[in-house]
TORGUZA-624013 format. One record per residue: residue in three letters; z, y, x of N, C-alpha, C, CB in turn. Coordinates in steps of 0.2 Angstrom, whole numbers. Glycine has a CB too. Layout:
atom aa: ala nzz: Z nyy: Y nxx: X cazz: Z cayy: Y caxx: X czz: Z cyy: Y cxx: X cbzz: Z cbyy: Y cbxx: X
...
//
This chain:
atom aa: unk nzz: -964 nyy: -509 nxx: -836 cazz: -959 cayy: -507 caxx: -840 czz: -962 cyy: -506 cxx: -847 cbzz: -957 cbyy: -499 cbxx: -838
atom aa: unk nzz: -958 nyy: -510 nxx: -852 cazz: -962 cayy: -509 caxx: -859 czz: -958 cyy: -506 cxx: -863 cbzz: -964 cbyy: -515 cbxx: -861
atom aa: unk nzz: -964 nyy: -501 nxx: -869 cazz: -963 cayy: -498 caxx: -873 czz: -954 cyy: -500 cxx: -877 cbzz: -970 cbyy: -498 cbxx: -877
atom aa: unk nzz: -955 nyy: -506 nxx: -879 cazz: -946 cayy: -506 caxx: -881 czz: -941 cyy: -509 cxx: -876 cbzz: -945 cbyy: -512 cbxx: -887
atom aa: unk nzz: -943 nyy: -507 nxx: -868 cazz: -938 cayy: -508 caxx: -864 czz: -935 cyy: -499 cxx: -865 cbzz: -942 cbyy: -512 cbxx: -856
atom aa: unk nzz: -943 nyy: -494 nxx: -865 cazz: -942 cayy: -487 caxx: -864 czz: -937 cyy: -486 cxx: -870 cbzz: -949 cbyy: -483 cbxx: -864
atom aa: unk nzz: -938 nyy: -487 nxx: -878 cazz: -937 cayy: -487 caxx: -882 czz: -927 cyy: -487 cxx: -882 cbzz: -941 cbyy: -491 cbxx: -886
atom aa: unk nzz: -927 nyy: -494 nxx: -880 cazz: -919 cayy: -497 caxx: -879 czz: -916 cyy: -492 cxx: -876 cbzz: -918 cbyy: -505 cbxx: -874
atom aa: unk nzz: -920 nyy: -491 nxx: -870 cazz: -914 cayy: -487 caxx: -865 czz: -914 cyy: -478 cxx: -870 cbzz: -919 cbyy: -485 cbxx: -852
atom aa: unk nzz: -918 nyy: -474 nxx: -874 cazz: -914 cayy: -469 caxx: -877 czz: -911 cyy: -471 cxx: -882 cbzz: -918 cbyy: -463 cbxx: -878
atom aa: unk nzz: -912 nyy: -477 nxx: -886 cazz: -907 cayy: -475 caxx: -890 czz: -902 cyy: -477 cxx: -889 cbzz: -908 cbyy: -476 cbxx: -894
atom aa: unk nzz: -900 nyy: -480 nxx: -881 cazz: -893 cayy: -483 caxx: -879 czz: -890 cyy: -478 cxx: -878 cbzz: -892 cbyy: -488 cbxx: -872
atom aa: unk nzz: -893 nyy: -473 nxx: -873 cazz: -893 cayy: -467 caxx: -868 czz: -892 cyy: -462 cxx: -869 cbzz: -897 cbyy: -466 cbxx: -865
atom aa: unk nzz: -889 nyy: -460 nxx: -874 cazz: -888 cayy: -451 caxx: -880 czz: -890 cyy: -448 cxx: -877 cbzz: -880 cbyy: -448 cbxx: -884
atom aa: unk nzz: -888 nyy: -445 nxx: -870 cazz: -887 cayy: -439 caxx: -866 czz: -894 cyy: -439 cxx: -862 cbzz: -881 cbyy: -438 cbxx: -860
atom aa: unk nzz: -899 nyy: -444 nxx: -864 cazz: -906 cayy: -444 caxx: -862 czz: -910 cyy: -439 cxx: -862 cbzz: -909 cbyy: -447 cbxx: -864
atom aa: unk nzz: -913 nyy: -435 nxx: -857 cazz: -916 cayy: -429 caxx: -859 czz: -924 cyy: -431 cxx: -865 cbzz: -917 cbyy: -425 cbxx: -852
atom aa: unk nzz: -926 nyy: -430 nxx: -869 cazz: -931 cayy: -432 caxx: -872 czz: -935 cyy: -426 cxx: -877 cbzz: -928 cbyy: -437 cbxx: -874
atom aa: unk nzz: -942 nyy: -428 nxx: -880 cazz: -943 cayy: -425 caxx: -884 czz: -947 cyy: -429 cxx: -891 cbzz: -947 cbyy: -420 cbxx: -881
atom aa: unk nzz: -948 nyy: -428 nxx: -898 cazz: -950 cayy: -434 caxx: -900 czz: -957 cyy: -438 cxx: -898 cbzz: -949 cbyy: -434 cbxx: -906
atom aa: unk nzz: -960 nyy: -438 nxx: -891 cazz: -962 cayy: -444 caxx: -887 czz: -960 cyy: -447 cxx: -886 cbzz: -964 cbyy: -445 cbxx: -884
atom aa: unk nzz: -952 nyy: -446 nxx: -881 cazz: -948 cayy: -452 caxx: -877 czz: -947 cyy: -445 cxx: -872 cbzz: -952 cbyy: -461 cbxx: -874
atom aa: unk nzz: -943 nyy: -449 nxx: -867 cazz: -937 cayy: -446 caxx: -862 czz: -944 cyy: -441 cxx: -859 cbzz: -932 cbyy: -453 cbxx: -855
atom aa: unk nzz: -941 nyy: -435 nxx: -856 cazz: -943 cayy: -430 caxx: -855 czz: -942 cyy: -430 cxx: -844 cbzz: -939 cbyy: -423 cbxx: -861
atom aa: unk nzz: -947 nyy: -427 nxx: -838 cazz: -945 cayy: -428 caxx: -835 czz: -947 cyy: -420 cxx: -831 cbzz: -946 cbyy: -434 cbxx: -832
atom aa: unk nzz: -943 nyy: -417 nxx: -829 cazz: -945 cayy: -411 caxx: -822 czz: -949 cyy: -415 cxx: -819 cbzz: -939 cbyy: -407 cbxx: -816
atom aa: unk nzz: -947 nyy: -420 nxx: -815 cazz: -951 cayy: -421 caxx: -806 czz: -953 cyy: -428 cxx: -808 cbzz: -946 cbyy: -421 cbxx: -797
atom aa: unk nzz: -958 nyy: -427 nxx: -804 cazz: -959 cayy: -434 caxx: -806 czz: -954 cyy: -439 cxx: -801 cbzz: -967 cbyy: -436 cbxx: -805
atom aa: unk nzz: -948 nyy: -439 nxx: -799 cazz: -943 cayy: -443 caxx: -797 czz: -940 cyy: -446 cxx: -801 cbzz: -940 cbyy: -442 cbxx: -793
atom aa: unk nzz: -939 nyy: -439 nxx: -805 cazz: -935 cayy: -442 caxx: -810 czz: -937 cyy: -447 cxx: -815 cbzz: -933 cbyy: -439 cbxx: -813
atom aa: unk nzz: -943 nyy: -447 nxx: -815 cazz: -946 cayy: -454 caxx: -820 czz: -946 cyy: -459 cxx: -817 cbzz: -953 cbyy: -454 cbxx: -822
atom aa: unk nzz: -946 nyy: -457 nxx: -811 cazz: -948 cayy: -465 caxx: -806 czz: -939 cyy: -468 cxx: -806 cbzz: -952 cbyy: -462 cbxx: -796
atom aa: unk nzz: -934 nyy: -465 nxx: -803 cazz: -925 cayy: -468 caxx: -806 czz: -925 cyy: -469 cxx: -811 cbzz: -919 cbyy: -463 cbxx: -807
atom aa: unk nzz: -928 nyy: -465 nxx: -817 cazz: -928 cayy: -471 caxx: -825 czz: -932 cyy: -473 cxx: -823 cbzz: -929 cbyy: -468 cbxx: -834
atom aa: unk nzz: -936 nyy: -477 nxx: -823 cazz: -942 cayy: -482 caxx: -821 czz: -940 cyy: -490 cxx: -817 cbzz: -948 cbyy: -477 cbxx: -814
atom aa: unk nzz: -936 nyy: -485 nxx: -812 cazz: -931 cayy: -492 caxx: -808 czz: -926 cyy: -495 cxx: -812 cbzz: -927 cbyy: -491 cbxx: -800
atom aa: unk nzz: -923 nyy: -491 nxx: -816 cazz: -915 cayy: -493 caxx: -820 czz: -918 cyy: -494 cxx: -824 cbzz: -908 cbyy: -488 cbxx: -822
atom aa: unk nzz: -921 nyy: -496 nxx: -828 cazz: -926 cayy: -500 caxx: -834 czz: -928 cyy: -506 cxx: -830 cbzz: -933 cbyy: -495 cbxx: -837
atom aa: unk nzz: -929 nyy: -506 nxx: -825 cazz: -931 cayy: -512 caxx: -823 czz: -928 cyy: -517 cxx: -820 cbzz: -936 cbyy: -511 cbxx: -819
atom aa: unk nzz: -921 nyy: -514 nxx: -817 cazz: -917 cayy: -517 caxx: -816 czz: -913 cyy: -521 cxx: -819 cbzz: -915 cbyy: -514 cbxx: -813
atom aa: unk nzz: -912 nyy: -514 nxx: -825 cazz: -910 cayy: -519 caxx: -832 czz: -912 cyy: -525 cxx: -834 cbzz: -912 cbyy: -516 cbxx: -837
atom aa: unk nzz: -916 nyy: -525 nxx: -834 cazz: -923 cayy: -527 caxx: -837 czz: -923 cyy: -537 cxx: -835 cbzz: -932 cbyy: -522 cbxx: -833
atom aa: unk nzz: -922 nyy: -532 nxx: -825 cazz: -922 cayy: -540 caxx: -823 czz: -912 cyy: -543 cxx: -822 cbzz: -927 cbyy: -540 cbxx: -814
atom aa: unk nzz: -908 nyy: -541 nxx: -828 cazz: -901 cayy: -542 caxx: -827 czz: -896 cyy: -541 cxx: -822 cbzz: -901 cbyy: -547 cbxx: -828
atom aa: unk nzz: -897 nyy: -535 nxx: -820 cazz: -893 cayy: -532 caxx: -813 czz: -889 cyy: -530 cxx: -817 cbzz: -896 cbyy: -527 cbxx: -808
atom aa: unk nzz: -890 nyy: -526 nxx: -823 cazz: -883 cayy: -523 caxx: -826 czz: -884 cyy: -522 cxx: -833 cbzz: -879 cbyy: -516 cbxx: -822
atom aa: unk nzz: -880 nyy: -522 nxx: -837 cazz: -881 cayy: -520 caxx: -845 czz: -881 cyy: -513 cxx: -845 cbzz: -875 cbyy: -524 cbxx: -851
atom aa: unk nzz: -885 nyy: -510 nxx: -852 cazz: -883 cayy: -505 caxx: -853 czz: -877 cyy: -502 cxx: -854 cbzz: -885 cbyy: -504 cbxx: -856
atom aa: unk nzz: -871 nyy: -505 nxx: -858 cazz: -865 cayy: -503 caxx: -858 czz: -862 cyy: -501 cxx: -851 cbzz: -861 cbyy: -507 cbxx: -861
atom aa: unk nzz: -864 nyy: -507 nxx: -845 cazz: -861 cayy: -504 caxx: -838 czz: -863 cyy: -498 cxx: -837 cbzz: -861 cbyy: -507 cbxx: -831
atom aa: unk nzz: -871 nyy: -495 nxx: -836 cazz: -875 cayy: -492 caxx: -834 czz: -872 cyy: -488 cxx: -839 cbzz: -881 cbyy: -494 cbxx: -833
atom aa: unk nzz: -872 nyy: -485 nxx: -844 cazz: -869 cayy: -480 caxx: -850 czz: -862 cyy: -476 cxx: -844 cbzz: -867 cbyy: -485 cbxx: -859
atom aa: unk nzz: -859 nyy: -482 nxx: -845 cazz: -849 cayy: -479 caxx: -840 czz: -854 cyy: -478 cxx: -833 cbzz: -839 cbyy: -489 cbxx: -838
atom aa: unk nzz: -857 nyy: -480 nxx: -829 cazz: -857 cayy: -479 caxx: -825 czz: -860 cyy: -473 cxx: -824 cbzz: -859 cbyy: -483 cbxx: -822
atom aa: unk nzz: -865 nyy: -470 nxx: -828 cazz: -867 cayy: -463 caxx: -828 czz: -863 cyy: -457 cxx: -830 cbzz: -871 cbyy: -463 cbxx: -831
atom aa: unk nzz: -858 nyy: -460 nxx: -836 cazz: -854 cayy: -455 caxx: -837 czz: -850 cyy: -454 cxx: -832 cbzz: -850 cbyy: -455 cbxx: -843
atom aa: unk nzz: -846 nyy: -459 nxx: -828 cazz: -842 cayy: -458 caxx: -823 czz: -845 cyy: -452 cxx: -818 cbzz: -842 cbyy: -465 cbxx: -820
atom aa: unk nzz: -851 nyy: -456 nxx: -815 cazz: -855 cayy: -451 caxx: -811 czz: -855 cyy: -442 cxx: -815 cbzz: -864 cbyy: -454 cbxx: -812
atom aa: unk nzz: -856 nyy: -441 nxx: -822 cazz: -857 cayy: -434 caxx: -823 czz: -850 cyy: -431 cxx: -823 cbzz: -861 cbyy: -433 cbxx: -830
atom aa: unk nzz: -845 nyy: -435 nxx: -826 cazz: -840 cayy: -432 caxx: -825 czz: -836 cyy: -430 cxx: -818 cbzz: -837 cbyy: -435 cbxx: -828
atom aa: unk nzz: -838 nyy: -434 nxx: -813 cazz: -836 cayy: -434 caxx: -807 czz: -839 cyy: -426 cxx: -805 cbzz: -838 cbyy: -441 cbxx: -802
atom aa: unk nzz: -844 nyy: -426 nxx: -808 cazz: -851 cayy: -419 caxx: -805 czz: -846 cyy: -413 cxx: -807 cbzz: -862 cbyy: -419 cbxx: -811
atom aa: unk nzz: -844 nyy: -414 nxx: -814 cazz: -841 cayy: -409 caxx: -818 czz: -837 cyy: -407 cxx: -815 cbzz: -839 cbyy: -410 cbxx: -822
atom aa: unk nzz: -831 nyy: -410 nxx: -812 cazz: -824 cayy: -409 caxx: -808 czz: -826 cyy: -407 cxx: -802 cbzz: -820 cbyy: -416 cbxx: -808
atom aa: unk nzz: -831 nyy: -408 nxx: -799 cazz: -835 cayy: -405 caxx: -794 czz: -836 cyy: -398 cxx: -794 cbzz: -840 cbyy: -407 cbxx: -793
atom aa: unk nzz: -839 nyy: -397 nxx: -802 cazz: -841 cayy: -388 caxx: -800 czz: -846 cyy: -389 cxx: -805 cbzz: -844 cbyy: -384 cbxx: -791
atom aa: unk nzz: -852 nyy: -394 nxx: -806 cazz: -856 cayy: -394 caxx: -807 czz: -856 cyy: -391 cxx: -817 cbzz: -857 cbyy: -402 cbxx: -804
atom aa: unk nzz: -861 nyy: -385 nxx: -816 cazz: -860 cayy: -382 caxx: -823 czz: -865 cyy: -384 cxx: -829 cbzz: -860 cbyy: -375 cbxx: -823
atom aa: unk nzz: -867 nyy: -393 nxx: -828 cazz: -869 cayy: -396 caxx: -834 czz: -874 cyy: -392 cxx: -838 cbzz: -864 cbyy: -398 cbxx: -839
atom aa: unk nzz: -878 nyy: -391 nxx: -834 cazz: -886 cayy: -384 caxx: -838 czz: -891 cyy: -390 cxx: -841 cbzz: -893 cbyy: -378 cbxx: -830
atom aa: unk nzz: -890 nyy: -395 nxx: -837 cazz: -895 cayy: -401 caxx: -840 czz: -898 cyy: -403 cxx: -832 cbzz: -902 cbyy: -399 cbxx: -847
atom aa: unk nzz: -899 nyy: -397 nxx: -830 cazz: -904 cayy: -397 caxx: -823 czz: -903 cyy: -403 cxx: -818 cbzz: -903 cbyy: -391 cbxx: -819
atom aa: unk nzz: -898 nyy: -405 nxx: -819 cazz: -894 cayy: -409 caxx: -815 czz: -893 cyy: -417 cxx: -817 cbzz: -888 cbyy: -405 cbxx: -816
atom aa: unk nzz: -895 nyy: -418 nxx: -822 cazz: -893 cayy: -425 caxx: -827 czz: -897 cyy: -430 cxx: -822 cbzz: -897 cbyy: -425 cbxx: -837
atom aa: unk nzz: -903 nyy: -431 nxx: -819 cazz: -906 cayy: -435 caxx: -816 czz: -903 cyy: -438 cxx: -809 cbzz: -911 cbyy: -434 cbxx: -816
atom aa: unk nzz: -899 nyy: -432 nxx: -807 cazz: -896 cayy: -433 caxx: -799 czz: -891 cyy: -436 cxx: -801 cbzz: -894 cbyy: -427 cbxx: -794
atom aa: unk nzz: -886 nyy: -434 nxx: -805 cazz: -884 cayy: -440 caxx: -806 czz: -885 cyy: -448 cxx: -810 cbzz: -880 cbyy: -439 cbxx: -808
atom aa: unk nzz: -891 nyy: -447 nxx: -814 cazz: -894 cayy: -452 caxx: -814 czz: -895 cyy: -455 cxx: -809 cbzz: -899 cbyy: -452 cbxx: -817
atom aa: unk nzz: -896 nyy: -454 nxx: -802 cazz: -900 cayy: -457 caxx: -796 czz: -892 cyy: -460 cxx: -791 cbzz: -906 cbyy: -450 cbxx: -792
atom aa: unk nzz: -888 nyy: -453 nxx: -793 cazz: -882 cayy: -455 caxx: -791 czz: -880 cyy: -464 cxx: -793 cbzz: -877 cbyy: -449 cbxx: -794
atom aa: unk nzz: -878 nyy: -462 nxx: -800 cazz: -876 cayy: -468 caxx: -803 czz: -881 cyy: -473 cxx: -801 cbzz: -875 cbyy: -467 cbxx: -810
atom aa: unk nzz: -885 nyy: -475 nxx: -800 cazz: -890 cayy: -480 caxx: -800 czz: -888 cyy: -481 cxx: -793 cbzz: -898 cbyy: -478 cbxx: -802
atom aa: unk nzz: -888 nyy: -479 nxx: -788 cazz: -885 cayy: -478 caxx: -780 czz: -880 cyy: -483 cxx: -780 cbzz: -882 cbyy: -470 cbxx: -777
atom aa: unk nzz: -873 nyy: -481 nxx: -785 cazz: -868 cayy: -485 caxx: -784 czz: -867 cyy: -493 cxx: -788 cbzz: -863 cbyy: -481 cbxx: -787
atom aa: unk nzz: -871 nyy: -493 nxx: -792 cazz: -871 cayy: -500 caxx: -795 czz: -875 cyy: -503 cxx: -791 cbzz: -875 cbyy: -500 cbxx: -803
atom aa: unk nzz: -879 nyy: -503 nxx: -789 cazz: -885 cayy: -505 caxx: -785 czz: -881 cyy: -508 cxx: -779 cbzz: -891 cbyy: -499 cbxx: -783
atom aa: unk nzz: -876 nyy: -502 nxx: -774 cazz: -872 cayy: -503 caxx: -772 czz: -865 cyy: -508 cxx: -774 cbzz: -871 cbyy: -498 cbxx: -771
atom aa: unk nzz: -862 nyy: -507 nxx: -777 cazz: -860 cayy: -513 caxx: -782 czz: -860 cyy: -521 cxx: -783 cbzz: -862 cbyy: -512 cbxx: -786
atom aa: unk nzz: -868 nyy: -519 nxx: -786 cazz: -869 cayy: -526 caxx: -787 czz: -870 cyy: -528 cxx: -780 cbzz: -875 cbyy: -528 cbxx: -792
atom aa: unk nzz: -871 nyy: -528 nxx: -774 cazz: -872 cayy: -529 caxx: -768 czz: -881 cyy: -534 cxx: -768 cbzz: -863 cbyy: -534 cbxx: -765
atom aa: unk nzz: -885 nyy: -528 nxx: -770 cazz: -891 cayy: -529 caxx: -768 czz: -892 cyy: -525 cxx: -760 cbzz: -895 cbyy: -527 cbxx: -775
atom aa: unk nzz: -890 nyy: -519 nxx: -760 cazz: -889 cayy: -515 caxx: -757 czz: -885 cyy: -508 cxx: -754 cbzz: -893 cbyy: -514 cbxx: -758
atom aa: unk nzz: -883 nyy: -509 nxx: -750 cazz: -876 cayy: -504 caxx: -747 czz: -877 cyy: -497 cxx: -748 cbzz: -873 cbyy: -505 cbxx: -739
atom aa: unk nzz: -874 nyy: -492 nxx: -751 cazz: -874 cayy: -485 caxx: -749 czz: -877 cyy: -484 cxx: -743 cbzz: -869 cbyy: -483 cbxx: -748
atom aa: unk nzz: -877 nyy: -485 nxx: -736 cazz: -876 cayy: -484 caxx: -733 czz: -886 cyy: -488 cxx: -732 cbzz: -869 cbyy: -486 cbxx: -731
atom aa: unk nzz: -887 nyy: -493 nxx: -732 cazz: -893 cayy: -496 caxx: -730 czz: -897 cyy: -492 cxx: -736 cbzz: -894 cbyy: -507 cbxx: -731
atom aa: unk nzz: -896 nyy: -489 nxx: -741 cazz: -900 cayy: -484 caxx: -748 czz: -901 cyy: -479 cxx: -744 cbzz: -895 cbyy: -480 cbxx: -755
atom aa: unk nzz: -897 nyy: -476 nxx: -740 cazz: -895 cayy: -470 caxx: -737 czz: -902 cyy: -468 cxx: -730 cbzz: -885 cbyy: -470 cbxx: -734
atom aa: unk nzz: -901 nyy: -473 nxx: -726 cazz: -905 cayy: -476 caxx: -721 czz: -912 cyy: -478 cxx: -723 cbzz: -901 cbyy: -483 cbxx: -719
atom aa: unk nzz: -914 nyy: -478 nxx: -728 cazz: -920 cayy: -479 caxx: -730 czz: -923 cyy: -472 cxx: -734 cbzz: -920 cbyy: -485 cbxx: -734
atom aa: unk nzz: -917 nyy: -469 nxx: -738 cazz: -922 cayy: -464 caxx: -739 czz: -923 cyy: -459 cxx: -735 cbzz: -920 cbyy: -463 cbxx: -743
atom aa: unk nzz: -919 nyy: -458 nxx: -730 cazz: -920 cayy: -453 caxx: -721 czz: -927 cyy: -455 cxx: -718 cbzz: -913 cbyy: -457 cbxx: -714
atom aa: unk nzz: -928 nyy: -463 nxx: -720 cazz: -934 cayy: -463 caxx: -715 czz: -942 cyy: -463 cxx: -719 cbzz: -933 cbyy: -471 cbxx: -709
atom aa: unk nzz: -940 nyy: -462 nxx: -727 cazz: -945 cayy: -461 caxx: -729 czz: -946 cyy: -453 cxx: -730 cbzz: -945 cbyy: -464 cbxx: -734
atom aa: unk nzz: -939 nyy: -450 nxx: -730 cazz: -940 cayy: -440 caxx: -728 czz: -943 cyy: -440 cxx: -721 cbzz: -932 cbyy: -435 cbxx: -726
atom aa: unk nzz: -941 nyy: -443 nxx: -715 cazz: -944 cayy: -445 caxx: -709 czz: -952 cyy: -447 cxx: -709 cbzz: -941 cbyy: -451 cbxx: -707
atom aa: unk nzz: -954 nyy: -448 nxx: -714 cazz: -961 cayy: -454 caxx: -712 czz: -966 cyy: -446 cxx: -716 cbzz: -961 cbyy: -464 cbxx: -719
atom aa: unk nzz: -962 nyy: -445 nxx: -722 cazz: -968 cayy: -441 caxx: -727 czz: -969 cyy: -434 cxx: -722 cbzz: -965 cbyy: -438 cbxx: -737
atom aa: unk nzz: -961 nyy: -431 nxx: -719 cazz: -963 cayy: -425 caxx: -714 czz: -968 cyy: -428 cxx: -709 cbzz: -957 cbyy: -423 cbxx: -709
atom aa: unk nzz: -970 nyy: -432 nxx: -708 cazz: -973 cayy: -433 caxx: -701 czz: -981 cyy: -434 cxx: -704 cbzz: -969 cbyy: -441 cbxx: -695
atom aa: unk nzz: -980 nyy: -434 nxx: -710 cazz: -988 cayy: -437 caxx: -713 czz: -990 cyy: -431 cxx: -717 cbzz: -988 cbyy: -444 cbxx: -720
atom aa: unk nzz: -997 nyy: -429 nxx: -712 cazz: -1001 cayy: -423 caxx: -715 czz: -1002 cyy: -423 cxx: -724 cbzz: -1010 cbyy: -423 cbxx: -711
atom aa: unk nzz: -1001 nyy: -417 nxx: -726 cazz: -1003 cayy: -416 caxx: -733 czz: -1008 cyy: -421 cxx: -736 cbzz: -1006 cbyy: -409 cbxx: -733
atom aa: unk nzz: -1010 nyy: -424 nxx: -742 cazz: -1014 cayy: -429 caxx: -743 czz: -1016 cyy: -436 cxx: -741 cbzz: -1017 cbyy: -428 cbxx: -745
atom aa: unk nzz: -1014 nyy: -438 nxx: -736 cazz: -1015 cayy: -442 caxx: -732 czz: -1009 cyy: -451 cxx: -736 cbzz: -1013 cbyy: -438 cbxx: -723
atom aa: unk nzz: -1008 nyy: -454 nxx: -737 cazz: -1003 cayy: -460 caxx: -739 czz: -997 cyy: -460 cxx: -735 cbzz: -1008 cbyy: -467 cbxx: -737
atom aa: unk nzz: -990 nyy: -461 nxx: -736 cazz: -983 cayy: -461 caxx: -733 czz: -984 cyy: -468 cxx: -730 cbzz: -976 cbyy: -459 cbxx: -738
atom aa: unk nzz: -985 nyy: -470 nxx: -725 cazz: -982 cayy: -476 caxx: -722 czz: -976 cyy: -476 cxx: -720 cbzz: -986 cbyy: -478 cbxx: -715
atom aa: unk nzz: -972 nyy: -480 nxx: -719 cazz: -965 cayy: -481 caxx: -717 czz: -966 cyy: -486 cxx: -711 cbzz: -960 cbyy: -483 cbxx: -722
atom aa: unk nzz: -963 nyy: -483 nxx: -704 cazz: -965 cayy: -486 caxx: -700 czz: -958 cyy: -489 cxx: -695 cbzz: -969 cbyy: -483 cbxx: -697
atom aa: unk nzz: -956 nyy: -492 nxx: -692 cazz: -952 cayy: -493 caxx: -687 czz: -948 cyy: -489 cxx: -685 cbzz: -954 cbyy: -494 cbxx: -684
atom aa: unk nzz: -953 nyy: -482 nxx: -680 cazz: -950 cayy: -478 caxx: -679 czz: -948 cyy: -473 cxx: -684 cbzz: -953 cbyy: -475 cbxx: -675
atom aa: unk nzz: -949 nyy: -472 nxx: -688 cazz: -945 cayy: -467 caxx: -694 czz: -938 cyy: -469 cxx: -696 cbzz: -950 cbyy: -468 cbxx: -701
atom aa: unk nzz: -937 nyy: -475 nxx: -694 cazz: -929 cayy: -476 caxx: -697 czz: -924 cyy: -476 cxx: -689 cbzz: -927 cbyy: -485 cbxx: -702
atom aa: unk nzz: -918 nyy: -472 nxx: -689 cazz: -915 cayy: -470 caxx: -683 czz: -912 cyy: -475 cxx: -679 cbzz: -910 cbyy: -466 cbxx: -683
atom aa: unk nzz: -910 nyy: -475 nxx: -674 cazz: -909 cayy: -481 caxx: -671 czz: -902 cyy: -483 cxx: -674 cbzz: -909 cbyy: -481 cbxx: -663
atom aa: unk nzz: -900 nyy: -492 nxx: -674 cazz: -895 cayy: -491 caxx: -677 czz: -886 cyy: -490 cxx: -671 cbzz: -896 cbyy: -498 cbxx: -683
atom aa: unk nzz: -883 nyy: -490 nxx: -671 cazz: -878 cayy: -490 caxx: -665 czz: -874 cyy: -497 cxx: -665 cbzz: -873 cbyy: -485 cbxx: -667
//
C-alpha cells in the first residue's frame, strides 16, 4: 500500500476517520479492512466512486437499523461494505467470507495465547 494510494483513499472518503497524519484506527482490524480496500482498489476490483455509494449504502442501511452513528461503528460497516462488493464482484460469496472467518475464530480459540494462528482443515465445519 502506497503513501498516495493512502492519500487517494481520504481525500475520496470524507467520512474517513482521521487526524492530520492520515486515517486514524481503534483496532487494529480496522486498519487491516482499509489496508485490503486500498488494495483491492489498487488492483481494479472496484473504483472509488462504487466503494464511496457502497459504503454509504452500508451506513445508511446501519442507520435505519438503530445504529446511532457515534463514529464507533464506521469500520464495521467499512468491513460490511467491503463483504458485499467483494461478494459482488464474484471473487467471493458471502457465504464462503462467512465460512472462513468461523474457522479462523475456530482456529485462534483453539491456539494458546502467543503462539501463531494456523488454519487447519479441521477448523472449518463440515460442509452439508
Amino acid at each position: 500500500m502506497t503513501n498516495a494510494a493512502v492519500a487517494q483513499a481520504t481525500s475520496v472518503l470524507g467520512d474517513l476517520p482521521r487526524d492530520d497524519d492520515g486515517p486514524v484506527f481503534r483496532e487494529p482490524w480496522e486498519a487491516q479492512a482499509f489496508a485490503i480496500a486500498l488494495s483491492l482498489h489498487e488492483r481494479g476490483l472496484f473504483s472509488w466512486k462504487e466503494w464511496a455509494a457502497a459504503l454509504a449504502d452500508e451506513i445508511k442501511l446501519a442507520q435505519a437499523n438503530g445504529d446511532p452513528d457515534t463514529g464507533t461503528t464506521y469500520y464495521r460497516h467499512w468491513l460490511a461494505a467491503l463483504e458485499k462488493l467483494v461478494a459482488a464482484k464474484g471473487v467471493a460469496t458471502l457465504e464462503t467470507q462467512h465460512r472462513y472467518r468461523d474457522a479462523w475464530d475456530h482456529a485462534a480459540d483453539r491456539t494458546p495465547h502467543g503462539l501463531p494462528i494456523e488454519l487447519k482443515p479441521e477448523d472449518f465445519p463440515p460442509t452439508a
